[in-house]
Structure formats: structure tokens, C-alpha cells
Kinemage of the C-alpha trace (Angstrom):
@kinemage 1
@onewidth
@group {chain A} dominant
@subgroup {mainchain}
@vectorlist {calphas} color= white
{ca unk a 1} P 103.891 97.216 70.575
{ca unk a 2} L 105.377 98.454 74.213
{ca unk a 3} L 105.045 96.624 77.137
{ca unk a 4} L 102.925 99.206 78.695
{ca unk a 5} L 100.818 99.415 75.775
{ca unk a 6} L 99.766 95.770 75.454
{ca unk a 7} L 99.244 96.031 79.381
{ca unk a 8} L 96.900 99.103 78.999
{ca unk a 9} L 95.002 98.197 75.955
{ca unk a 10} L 91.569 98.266 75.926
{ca unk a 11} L 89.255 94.975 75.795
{ca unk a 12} L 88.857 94.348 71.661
{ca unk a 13} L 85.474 92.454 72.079
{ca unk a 14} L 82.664 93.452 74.535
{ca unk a 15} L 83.260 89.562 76.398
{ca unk a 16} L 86.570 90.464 77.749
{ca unk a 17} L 87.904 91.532 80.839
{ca unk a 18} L 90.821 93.819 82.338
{ca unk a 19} L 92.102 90.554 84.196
{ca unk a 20} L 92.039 88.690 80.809
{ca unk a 21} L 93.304 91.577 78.852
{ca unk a 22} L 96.922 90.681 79.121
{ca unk a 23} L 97.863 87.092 79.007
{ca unk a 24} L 99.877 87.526 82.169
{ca unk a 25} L 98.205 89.928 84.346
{ca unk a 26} L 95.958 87.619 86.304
{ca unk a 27} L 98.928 85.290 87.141
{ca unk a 28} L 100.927 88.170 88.225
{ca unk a 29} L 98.102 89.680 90.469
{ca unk a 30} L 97.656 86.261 91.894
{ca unk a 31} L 101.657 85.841 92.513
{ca unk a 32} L 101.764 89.763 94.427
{ca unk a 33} L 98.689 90.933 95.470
{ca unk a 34} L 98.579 89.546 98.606
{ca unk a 35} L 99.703 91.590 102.131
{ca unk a 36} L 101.950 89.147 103.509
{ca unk a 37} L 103.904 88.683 100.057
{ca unk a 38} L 104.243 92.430 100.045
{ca unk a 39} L 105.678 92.578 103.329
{ca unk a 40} L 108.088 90.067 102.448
{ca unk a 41} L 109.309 91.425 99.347
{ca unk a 42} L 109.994 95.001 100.729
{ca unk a 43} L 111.430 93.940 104.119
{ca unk a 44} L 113.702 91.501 101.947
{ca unk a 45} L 114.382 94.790 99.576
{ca unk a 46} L 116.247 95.751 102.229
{ca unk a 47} L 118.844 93.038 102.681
{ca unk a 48} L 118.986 89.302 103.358
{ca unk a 49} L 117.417 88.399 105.952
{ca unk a 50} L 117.107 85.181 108.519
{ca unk a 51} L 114.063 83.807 109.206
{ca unk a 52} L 113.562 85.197 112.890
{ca unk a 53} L 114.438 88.782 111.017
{ca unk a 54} L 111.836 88.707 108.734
{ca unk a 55} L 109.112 87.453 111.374
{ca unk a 56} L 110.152 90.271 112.902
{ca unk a 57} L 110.229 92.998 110.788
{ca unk a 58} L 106.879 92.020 109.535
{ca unk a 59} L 105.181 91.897 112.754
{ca unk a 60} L 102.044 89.694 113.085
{ca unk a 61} L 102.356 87.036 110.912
{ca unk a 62} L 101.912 83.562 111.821
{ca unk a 63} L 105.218 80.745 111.718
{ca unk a 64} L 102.804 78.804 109.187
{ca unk a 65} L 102.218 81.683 106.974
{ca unk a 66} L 105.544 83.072 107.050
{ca unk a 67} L 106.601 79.708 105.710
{ca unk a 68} L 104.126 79.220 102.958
{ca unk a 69} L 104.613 82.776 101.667
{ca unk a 70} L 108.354 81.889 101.614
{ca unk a 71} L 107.541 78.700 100.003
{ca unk a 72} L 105.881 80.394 97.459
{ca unk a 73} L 108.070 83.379 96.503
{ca unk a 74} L 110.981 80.906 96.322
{ca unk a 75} L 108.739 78.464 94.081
{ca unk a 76} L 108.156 81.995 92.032
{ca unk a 77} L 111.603 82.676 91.628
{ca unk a 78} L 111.402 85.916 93.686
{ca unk a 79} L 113.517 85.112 96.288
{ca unk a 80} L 116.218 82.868 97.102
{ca unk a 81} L 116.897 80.171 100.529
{ca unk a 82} L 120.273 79.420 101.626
{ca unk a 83} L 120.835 76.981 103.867
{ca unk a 84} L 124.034 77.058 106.248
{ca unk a 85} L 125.645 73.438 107.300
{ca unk a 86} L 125.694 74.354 110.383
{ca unk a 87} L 124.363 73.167 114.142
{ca unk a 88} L 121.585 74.615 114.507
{ca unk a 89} L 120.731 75.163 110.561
{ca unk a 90} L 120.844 78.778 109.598
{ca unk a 91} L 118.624 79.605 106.728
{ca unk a 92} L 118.983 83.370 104.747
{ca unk a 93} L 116.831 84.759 102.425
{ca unk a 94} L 117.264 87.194 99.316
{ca unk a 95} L 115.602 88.233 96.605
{ca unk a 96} L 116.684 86.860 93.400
{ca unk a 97} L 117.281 89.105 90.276
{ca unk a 98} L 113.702 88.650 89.709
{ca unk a 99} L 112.445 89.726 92.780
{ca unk a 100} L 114.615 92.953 92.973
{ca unk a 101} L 112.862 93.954 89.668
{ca unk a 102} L 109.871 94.328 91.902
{ca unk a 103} L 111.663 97.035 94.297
{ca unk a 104} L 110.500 100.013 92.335
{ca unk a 105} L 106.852 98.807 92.120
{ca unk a 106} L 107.114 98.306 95.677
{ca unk a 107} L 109.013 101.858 96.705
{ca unk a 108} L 106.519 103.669 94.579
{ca unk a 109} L 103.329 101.634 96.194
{ca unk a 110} L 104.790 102.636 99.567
{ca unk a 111} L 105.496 106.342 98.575
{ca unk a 112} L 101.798 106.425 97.090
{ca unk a 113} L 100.783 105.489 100.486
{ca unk a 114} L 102.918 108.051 102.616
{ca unk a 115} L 101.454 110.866 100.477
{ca unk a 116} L 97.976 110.141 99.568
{ca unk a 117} L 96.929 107.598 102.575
{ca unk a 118} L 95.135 110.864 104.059
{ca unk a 119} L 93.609 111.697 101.515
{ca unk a 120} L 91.793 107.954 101.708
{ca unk a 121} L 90.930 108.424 105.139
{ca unk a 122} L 89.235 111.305 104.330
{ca unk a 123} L 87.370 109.937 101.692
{ca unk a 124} L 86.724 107.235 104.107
{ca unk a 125} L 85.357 109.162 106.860
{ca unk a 126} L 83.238 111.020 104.262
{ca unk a 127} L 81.898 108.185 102.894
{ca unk a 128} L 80.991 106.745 106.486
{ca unk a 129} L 79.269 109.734 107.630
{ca unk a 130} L 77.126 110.445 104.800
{ca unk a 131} L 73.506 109.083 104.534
{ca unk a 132} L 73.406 106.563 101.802
């Protein structure tokens, strides 16, 4: 059986659950479904980055969290820290192989939003304003 296939299959007894469904799925909703792990990834799609760069270019992120969700992609394999000998340290980050396989996830996520994020708004403001 595909990839896909086993991802999409439906539930064989009525006990189960879509997050249980797959063996993997929970895991990797746990590993990427979080905003600031997003961020990261597609600002790192981009290019290596320093640390100050990706603070940056992610706007609004704390110095703690930045540095866990670093932490964490690197312990996930996703992205890679190189550390310069050099006075004061200079630290890059990259995505690994594994964490460019995410780019087209990503780029599609983002191009979902661009053309339908209207679209939820509206629903939104529908939503809001009727009587429920």
C-alpha cells in the first residue's frame, strides 16, 4: 500500500481514531504543529540563518522560546547548529536534508493561506454575526 493510502485510511474498528490511524501521525503533528516551529522552518527554508536573523525574521518570539524550538528541531533532526570558533561564538542554522523535505508542505500551507485566508475571514465574520 502507498504512503498516502495508509495515511488516509479509514479507522478499521469503531475504537479508533484519525490521530491513531497511522502509527506516526500523532508524533509528527506533535513535532510540526506548533506556530513557532513553523516559523522557523520556513524562515530557515530560505537560507541559513544566525541566531539574531531568525529572531528577526520571525518577529515576536521570546530569546527562551526561540531557543527551545531550536533545541527541539535540532533534537528532531530538522535542522542543523554550527558553531564558529570564533570570539564572540557565531552559531548558523540550516535545515538538514530532513527538514528541507518539509519545504513543500510548508510553501503549499503558506500558498493555501494567501488564497483562501479571505475566504476564512468571511466565514469568520459570518459566523460572529449570526445569532446562535
Amino acid at each position: 500500500m502507498l504512503y498516502a493510502q495508509k495515511c488516509m485510511h479509514k479507522p478499521e474498528t469503531p475504537s479508533s481514531n484519525v490521530l491513531d490511524s497511522h502509527p506516526y501521525l500523532r508524533q509528527t503533528l506533535d513535532l510540526v504543529a506548533d506556530k513557532w516551529v513553523v516559523a522557523a522552518l520556513y524562515v530557515l527554508s530560505r537560507g541559513t540563518k544566525r541566531y539574531g536573523e531568525l529572531q528577526r525574521e520571525i518577529g515576536d518570539i521570546s530569546q527562551r522560546m526561540l531557543t527551545r524550538t531550536l533545541r527541539d528541531l535540532e533534537r528532531n533532526g530538522l535542522i542543523e547548529r554550527k558553531v564558529y570558533p570564533v570570539i564572540p561564538p557565531m552559531v548558523e542554522y540550516s535545515l538538514t536534508p530532513l527538514g528541507q523535505t518539509l519545504n513543500q508542505v510548508l510553501k503549499s500551507l503558506c500558498e493555501w493561506s494567501t488564497v483562501n485566508f479571505q475566504n476564512v475571514e468571511a466565514a469568520r465574520n459570518k459566523y460572529d454575526n449570526a445569532e446562535h
